[in-house]
N, CA, C and O of each residue as an XYZ file, in Angstrom:
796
protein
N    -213.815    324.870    -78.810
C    -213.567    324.525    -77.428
C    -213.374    323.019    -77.312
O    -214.000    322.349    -78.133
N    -212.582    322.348    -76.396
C    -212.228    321.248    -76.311
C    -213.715    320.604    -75.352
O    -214.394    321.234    -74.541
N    -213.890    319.044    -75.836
C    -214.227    318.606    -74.201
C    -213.327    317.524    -73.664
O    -212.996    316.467    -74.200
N    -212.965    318.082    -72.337
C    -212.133    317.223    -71.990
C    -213.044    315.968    -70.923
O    -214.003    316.296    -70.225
N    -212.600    314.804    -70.985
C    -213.574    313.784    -70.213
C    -213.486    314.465    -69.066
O    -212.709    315.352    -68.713
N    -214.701    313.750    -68.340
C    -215.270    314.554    -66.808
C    -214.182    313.695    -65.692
O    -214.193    312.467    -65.772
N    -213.505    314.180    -64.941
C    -213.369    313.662    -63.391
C    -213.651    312.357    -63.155
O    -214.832    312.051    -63.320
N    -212.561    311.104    -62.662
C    -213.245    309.965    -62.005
C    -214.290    310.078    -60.424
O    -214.120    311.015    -59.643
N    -215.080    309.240    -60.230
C    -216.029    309.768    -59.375
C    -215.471    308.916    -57.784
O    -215.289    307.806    -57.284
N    -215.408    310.067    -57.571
C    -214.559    310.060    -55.746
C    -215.466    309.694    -54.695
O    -216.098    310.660    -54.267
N    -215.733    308.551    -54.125
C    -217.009    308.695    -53.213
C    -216.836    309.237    -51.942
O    -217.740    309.828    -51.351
N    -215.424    309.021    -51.373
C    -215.307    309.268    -50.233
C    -213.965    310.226    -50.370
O    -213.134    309.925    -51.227
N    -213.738    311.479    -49.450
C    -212.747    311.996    -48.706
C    -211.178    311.199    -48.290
O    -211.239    310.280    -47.474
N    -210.096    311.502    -48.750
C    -209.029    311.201    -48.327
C    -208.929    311.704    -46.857
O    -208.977    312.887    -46.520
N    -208.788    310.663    -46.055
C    -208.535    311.113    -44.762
C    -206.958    312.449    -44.202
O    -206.673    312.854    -43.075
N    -206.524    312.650    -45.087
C    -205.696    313.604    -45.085
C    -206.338    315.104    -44.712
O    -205.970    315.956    -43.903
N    -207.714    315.047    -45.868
C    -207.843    316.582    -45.965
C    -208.573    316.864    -44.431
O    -209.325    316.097    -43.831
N    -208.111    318.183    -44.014
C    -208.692    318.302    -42.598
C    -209.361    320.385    -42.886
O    -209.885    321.148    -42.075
N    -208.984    320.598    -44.375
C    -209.726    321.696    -44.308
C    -210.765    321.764    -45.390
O    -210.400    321.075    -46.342
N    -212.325    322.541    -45.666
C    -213.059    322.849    -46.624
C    -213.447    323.884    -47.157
O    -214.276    324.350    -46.375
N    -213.350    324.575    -48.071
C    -214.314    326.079    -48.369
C    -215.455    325.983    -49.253
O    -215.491    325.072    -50.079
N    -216.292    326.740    -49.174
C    -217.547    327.130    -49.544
C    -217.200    327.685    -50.846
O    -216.540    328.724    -50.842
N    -217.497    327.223    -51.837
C    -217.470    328.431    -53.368
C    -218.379    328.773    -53.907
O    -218.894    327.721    -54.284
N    -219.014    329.615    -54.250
C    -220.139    329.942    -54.826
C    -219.763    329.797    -56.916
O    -218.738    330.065    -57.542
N    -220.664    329.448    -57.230
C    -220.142    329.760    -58.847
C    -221.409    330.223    -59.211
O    -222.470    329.692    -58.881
N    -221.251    331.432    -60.044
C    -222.478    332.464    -59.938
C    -222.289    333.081    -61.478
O    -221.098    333.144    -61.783
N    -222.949    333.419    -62.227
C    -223.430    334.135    -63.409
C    -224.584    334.211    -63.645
O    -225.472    333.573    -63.080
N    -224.744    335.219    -64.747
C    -226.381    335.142    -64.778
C    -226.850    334.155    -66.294
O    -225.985    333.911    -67.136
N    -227.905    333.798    -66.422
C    -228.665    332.922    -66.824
C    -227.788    332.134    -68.486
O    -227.496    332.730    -69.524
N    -227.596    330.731    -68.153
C    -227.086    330.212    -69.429
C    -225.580    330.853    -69.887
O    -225.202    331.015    -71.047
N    -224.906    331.137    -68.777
C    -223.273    331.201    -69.308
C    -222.886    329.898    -68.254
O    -221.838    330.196    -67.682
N    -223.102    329.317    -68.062
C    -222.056    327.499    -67.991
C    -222.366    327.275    -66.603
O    -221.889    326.175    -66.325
N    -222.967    327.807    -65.527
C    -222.472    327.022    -64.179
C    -222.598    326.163    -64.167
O    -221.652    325.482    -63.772
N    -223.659    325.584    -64.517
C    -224.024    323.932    -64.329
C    -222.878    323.011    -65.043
O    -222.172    322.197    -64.447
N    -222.829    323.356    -66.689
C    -221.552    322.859    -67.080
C    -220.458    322.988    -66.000
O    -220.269    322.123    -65.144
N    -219.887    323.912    -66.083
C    -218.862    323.824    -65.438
C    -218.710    322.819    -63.973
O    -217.821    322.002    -63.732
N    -219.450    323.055    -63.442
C    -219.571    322.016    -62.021
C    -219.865    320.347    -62.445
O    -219.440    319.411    -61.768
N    -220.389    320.246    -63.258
C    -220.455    318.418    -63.932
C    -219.141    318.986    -64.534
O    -218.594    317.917    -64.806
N    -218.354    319.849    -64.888
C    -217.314    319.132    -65.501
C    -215.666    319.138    -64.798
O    -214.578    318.797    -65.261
N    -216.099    319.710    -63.443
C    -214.878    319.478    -62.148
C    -215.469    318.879    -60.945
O    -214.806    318.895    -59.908
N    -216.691    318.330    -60.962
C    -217.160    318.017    -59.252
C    -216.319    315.984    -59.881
O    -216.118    315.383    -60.936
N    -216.150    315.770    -58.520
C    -215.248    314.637    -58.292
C    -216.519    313.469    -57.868
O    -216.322    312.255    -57.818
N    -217.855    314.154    -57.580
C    -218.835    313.194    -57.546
C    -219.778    313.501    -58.227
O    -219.912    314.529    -58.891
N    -220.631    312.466    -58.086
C    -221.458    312.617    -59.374
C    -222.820    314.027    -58.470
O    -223.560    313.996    -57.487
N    -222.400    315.288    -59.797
C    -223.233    316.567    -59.141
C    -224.294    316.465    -58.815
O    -224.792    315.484    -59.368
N    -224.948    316.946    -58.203
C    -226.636    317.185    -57.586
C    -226.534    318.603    -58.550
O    -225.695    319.502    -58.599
N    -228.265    318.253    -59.553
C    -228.436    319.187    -60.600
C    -230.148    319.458    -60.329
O    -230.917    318.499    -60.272
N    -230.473    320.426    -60.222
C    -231.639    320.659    -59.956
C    -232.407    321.430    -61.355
O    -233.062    322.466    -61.246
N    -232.232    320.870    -62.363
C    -232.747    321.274    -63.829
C    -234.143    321.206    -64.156
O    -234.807    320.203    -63.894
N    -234.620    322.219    -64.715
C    -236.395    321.610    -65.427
C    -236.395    322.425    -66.587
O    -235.959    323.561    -66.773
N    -237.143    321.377    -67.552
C    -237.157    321.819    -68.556
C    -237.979    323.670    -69.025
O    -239.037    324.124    -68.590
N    -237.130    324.241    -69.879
C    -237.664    325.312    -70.027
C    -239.343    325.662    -70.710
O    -239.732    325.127    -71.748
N    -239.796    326.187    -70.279
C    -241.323    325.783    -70.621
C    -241.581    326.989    -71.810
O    -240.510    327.375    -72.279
N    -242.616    327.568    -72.309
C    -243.221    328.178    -73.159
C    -243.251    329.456    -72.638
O    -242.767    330.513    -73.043
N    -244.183    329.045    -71.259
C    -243.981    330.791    -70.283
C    -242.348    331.033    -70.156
O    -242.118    332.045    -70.818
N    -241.562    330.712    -69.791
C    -239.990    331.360    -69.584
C    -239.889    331.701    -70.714
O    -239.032    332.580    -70.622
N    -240.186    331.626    -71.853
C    -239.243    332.008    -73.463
C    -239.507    333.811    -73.632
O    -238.883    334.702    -74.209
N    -241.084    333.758    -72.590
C    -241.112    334.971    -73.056
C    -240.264    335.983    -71.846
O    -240.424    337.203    -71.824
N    -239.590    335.439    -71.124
C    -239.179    336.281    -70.082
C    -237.491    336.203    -69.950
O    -236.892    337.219    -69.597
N    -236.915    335.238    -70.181
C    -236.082    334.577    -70.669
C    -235.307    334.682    -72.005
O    -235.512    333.871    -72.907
N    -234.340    335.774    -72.130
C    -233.513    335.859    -73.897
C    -233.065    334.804    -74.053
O    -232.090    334.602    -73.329
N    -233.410    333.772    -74.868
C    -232.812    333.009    -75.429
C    -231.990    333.254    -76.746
O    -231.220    332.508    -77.349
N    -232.338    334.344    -76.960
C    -231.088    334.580    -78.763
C    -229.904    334.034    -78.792
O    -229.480    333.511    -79.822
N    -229.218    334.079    -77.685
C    -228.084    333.378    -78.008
C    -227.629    332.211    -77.496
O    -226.440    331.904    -77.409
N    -228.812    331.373    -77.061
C    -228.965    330.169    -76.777
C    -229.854    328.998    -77.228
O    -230.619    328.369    -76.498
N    -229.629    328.789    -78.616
C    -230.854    328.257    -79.445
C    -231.189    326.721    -78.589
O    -232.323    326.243    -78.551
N    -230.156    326.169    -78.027
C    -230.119    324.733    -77.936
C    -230.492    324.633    -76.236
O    -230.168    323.578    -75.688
N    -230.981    325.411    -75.620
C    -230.705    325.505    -74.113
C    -232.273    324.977    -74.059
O    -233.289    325.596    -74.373
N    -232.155    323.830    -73.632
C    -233.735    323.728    -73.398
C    -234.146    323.183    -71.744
O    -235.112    322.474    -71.460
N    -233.213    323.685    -70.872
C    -233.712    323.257    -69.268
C    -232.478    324.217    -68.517
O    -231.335    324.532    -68.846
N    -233.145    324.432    -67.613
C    -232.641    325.779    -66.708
C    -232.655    325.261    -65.046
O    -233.468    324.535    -64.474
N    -231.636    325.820    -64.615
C    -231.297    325.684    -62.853
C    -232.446    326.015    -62.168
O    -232.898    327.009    -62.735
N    -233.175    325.694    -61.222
C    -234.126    326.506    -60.609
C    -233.934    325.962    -58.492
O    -234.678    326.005    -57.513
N    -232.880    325.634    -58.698
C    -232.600    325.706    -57.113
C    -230.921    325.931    -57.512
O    -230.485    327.052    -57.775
N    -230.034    324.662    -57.514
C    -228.583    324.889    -57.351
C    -228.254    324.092    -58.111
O    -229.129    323.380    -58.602
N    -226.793    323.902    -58.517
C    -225.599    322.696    -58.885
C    -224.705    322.741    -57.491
O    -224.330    323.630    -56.726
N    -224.545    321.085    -57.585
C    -223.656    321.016    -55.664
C    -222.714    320.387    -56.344
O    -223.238    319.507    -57.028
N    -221.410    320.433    -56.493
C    -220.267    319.610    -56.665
C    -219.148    319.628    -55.476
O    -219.080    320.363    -54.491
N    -218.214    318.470    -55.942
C    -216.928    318.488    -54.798
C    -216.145    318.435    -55.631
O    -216.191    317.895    -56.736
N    -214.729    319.474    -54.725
C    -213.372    318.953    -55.549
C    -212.151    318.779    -54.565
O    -211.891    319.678    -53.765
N    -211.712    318.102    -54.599
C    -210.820    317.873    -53.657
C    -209.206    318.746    -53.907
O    -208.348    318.214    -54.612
N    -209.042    319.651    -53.464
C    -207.913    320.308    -54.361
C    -206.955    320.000    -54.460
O    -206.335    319.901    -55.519
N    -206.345    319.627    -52.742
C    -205.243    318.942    -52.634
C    -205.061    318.080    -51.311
O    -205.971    318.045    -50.483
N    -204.046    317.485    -51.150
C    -204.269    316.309    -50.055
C    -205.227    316.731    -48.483
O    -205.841    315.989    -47.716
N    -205.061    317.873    -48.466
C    -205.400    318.673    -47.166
C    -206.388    319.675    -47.546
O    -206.544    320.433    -46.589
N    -207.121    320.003    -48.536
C    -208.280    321.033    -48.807
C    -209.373    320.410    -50.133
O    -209.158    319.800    -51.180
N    -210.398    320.841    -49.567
C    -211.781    320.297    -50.419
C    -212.692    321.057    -50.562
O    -213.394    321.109    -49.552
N    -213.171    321.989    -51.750
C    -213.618    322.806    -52.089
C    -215.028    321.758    -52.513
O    -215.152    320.637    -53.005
N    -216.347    323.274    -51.807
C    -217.608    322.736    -51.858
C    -218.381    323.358    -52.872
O    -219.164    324.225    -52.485
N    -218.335    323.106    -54.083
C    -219.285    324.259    -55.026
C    -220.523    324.293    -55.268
O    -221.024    323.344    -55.871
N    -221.238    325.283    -54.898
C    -222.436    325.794    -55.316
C    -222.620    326.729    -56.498
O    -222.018    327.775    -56.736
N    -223.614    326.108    -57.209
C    -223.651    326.581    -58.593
C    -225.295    327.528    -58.581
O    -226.367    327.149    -58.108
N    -225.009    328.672    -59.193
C    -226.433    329.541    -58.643
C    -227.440    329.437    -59.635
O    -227.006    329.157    -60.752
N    -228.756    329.595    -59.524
C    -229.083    329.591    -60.690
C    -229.372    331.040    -61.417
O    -229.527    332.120    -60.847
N    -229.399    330.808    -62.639
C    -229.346    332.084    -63.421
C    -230.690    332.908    -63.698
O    -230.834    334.111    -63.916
N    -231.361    332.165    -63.641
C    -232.854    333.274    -64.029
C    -233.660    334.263    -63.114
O    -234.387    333.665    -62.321
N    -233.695    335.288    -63.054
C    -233.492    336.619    -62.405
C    -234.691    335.794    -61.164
O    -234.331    335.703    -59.990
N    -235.818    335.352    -61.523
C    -237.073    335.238    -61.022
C    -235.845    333.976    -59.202
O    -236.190    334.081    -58.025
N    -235.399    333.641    -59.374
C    -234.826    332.389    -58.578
C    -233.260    332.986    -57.698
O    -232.480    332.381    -56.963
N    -233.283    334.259    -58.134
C    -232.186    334.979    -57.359
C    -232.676    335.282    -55.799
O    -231.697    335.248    -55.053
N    -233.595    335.494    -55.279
C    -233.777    335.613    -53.710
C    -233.200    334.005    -53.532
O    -233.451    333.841    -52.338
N    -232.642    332.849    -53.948
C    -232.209    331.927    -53.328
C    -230.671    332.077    -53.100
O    -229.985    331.217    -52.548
N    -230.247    333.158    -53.542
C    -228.914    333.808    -53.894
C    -228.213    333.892    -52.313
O    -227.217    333.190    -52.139
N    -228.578    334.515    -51.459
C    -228.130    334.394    -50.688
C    -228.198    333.274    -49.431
O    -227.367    333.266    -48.524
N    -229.074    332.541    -49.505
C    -228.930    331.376    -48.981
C    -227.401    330.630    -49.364
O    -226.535    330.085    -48.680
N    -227.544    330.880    -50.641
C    -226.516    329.792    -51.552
C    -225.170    330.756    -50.770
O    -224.405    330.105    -50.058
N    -224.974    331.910    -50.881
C    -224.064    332.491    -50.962
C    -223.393    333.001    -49.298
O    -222.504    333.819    -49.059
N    -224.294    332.077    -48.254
C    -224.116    332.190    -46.550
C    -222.997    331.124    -46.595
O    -222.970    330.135    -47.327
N    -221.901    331.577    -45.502
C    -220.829    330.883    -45.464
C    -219.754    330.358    -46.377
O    -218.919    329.510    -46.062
N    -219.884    331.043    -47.712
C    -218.863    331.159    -48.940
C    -217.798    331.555    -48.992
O    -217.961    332.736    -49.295
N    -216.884    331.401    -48.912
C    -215.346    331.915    -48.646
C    -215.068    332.899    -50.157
O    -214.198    333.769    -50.195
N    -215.591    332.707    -50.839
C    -215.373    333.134    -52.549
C    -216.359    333.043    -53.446
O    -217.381    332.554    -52.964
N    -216.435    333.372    -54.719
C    -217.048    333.089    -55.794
C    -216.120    332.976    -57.345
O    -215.147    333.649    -57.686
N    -216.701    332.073    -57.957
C    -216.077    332.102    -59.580
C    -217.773    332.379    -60.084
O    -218.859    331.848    -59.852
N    -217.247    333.574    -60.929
C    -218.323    334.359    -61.637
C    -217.896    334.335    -62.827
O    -216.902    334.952    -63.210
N    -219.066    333.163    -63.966
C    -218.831    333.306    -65.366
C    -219.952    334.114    -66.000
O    -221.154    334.321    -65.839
N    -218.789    334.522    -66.931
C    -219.453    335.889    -68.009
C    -219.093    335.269    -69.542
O    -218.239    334.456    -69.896
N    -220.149    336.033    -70.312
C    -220.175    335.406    -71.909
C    -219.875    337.086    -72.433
O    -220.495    338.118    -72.180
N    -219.126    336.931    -72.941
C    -218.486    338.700    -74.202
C    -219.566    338.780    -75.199
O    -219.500    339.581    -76.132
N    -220.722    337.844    -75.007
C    -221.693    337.969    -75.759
C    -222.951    339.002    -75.370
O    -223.666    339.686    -76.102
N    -222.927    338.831    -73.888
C    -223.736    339.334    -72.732
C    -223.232    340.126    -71.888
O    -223.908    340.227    -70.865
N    -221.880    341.006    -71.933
C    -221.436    341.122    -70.550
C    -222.152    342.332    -69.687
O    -221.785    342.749    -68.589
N    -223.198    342.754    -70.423
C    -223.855    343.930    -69.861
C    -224.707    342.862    -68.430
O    -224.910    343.152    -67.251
N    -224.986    341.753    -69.130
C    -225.799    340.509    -68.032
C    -225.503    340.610    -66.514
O    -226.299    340.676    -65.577
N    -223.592    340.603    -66.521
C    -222.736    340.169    -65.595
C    -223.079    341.289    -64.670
O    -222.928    340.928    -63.503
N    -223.633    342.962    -64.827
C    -223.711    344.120    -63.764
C    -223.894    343.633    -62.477
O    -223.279    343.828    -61.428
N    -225.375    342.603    -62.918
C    -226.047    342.599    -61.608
C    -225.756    341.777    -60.849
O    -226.326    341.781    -59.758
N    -224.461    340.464    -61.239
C    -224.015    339.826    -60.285
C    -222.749    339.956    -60.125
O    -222.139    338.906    -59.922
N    -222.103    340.999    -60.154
C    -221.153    340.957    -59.778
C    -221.303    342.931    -58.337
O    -220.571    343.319    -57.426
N    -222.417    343.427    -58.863
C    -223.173    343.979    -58.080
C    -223.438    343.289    -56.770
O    -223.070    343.899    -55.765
N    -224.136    341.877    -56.582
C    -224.401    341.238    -55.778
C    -222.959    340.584    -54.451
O    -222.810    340.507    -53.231
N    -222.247    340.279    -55.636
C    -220.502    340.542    -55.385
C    -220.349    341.311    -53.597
O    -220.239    341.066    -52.396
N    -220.452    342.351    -54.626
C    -219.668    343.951    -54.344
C    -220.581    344.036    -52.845
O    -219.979    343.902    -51.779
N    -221.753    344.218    -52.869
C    -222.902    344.586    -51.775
C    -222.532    343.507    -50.888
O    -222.517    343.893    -49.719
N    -222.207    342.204    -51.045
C    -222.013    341.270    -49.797
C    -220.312    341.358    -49.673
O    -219.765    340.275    -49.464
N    -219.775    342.091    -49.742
C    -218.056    341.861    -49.870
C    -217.620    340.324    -50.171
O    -216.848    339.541    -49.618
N    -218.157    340.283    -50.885
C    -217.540    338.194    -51.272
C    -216.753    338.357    -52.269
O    -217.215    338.568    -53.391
N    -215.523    338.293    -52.052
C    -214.215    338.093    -53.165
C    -214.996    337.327    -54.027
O    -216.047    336.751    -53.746
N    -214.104    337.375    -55.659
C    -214.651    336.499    -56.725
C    -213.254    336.810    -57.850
O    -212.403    337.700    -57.809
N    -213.393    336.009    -58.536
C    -212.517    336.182    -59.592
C    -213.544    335.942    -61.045
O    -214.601    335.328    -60.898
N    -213.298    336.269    -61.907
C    -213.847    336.540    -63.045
C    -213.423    335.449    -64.138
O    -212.249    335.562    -64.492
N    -214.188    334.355    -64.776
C    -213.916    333.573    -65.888
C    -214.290    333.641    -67.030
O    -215.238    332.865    -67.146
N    -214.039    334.234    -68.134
C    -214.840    334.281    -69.680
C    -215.076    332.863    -69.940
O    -214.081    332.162    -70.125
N    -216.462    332.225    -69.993
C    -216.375    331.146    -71.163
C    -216.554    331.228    -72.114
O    -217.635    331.789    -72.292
N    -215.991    330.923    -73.142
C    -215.373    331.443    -74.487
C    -216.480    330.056    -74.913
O    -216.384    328.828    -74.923
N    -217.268    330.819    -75.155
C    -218.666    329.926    -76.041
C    -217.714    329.901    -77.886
O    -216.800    330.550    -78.394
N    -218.744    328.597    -78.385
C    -217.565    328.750    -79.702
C    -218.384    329.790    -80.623
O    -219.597    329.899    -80.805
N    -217.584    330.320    -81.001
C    -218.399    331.889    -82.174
C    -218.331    333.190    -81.914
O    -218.478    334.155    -82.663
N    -218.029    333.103    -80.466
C    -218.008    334.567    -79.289
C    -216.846    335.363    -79.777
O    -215.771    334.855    -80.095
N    -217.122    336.667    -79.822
C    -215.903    337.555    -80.546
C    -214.588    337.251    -79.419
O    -215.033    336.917    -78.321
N    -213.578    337.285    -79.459
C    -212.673    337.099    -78.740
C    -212.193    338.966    -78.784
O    -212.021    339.772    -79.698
N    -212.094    339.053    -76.864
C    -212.051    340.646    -76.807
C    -210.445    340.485    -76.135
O    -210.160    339.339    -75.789
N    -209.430    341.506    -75.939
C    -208.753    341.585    -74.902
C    -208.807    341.749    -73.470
O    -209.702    342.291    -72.822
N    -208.034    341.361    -73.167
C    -208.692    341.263    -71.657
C    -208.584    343.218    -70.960
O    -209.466    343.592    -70.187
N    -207.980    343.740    -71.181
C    -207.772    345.491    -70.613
C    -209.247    345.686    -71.214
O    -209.886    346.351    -70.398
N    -209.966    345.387    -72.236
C    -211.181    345.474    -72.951
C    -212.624    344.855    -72.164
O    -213.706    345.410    -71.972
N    -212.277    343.859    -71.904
C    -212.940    343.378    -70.874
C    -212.991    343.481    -69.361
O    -213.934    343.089    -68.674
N    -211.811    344.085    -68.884
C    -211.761    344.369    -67.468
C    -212.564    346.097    -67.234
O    -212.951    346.561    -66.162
N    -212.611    346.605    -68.275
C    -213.114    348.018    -68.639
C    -214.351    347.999    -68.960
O    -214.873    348.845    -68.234
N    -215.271    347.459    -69.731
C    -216.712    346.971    -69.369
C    -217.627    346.465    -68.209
O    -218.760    346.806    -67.870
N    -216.633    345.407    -67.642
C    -216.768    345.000    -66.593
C    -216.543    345.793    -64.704
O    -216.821    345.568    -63.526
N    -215.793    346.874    -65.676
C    -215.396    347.707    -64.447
C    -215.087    346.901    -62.802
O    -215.649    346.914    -61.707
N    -213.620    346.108    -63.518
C    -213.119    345.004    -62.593
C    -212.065    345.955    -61.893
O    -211.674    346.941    -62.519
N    -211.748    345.785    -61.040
C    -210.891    346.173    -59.960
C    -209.449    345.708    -60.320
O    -209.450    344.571    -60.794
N    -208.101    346.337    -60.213
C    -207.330    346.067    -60.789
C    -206.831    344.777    -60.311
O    -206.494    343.995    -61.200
N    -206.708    344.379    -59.076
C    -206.748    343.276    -58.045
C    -207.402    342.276    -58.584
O    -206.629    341.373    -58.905
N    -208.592    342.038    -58.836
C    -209.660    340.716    -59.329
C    -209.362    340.021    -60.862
O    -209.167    340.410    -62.014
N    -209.453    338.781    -60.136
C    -208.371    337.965    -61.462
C    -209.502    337.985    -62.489
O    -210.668    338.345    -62.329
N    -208.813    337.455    -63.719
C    -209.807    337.507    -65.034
C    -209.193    336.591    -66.000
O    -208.051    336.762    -66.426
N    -210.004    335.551    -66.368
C    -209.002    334.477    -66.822
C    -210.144    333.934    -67.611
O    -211.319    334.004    -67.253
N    -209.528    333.157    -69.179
C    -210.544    332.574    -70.077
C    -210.792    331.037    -69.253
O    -210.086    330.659    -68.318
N    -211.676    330.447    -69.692
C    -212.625    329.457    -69.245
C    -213.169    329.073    -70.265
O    -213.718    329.821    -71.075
N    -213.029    327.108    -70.407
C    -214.097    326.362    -71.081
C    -214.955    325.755    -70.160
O    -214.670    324.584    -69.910
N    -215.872    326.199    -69.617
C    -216.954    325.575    -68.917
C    -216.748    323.748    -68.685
O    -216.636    323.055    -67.674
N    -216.770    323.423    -70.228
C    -216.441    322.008    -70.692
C    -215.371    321.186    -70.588
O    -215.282    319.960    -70.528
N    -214.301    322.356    -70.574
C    -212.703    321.511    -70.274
C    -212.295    321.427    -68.755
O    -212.044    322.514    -68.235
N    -212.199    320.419    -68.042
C    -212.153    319.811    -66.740
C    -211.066    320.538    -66.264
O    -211.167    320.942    -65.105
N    -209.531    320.937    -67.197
C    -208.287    321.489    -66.844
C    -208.527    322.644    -66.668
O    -207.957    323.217    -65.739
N    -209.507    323.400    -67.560
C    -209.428    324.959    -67.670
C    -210.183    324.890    -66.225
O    -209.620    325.492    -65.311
N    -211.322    324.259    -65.949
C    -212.530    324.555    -64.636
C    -211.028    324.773    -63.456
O    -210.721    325.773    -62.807
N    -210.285    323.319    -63.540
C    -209.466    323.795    -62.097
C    -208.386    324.843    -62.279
O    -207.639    325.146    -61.349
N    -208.323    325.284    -63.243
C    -206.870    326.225    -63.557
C    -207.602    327.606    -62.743
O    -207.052    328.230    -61.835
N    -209.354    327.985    -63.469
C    -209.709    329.015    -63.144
C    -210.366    328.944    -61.262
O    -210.617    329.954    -60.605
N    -210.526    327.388    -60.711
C    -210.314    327.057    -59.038
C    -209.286    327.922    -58.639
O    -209.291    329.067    -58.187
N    -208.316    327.038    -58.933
C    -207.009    327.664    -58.607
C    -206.649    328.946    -58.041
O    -206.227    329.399    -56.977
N    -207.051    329.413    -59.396
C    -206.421    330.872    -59.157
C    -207.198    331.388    -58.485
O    -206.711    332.141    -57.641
N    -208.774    331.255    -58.510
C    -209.406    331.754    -56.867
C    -209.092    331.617    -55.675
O    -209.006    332.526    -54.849
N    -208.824    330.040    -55.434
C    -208.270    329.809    -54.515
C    -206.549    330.778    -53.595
O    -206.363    330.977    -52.395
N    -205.761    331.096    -54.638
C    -205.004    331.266    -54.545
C    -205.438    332.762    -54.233
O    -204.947    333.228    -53.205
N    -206.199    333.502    -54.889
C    -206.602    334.736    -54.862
C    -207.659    334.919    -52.978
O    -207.621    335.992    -52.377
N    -208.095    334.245    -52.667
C    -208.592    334.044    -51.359
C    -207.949    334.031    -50.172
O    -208.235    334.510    -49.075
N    -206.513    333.046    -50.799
C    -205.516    332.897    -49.529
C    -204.596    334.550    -49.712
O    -204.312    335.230    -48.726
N    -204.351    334.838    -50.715
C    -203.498    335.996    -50.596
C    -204.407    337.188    -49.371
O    -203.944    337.737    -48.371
N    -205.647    337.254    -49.888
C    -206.745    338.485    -49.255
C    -206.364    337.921    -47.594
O    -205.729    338.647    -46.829
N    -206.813    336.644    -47.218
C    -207.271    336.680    -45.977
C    -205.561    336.570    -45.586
O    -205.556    335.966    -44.514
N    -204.161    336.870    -45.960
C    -203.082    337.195    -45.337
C    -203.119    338.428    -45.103
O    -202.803    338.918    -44.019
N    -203.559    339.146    -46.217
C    -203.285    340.767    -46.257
C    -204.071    341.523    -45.314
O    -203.853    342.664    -44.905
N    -205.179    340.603    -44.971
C    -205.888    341.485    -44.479
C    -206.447    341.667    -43.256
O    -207.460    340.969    -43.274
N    -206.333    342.419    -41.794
C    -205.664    342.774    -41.006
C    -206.360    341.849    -39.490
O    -205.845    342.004    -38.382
């Protein structure tokens, strides 16, 4: 996986943009949100991290996270400014099952979600994309392609995942700044199509 350098840091709003949306970025525990949001927010992120303690290890799979040693336990807040006239607000959820009743706080007034999944875990992804489904909150689907992760097809992965033929599904480096807005994007784009279509 590449890293691409992070975003210059934007302090203030172009007086142009006159619209904002709410994004939620949601997976379950240790597939990238936090990465991902330090590696597209345009200011410097609000990270609410603590180190992982002794009690979480036992509650907490770490197998396929030898190096993970601090975990989300409120949110990641980033900004991105998309384009001259729209500014996307991201909220990053945290992953450990025990800190999910903050889930819907995070997830009041969200126009969307980007939901990352690991092909390492994707049995993980049920219960939030469950969470999805029960609040009707559009989402589009990002693999971050951790380095070592079997590489699946995507008809392979939309079939595990039991994705809807409609809901986008697109690879993701958490780490690469281009891939974070490519997989924006196409939410974005996937948001504006719904709220035309729909009545």
């Amino acid at each position: 996986m590449s890293n691409d350098s992070g975003p210059a840091q934007i302090s203030y709003l172009p007086p142009t943009v006159k619209r904002s949306a709410k994004i939620l970025i949601a997976g379950h525990f240790g597939v990238g949100k936090t990465t991902l949001v330090g590696s597209i927010s345009e200011i410097e992120p609000l990270r609410t991290e603590e180190p992982i303690t002794q009690a979480s290890t036992a509650v907490d799979d770490l197998t396929q996270l030898p190096q993970k040693d601090e975990t989300t336990v409120a949110l990641d807040f980033g900004r991105l400014t998309l384009n001259e006239r729209l500014v996307l607000y991201l909220f990053g959820t945290p992953g450990q099952r025990r800190f999910w009743p903050l889930w819907d706080d995070l997830a009041h007034g969200a126009l969307g979600a980007l939901v990352l999944v690991d092909t390492r875990r994707l049995d993980e992804s049920d219960a939030v994309l469950a969470f999805m489904e029960e609040r009707d909150l559009p989402y589009a689907v990002a693999v971050n392609e951790f380095t070592g992760a079997r590489r699946f097809p995507e008809h392979e992965i939309r079939q595990a995942l039991d994705l809807a033929p409609h809901t986008p599904l697109l690879l993701c480096d958490a780490r690469a700044r281009d891939a974070c807005l490519d997989a924006l994007i196409t939410l974005v784009h996937y948001l504006a199509h719904r709220l035309e279509i729909r009545p």
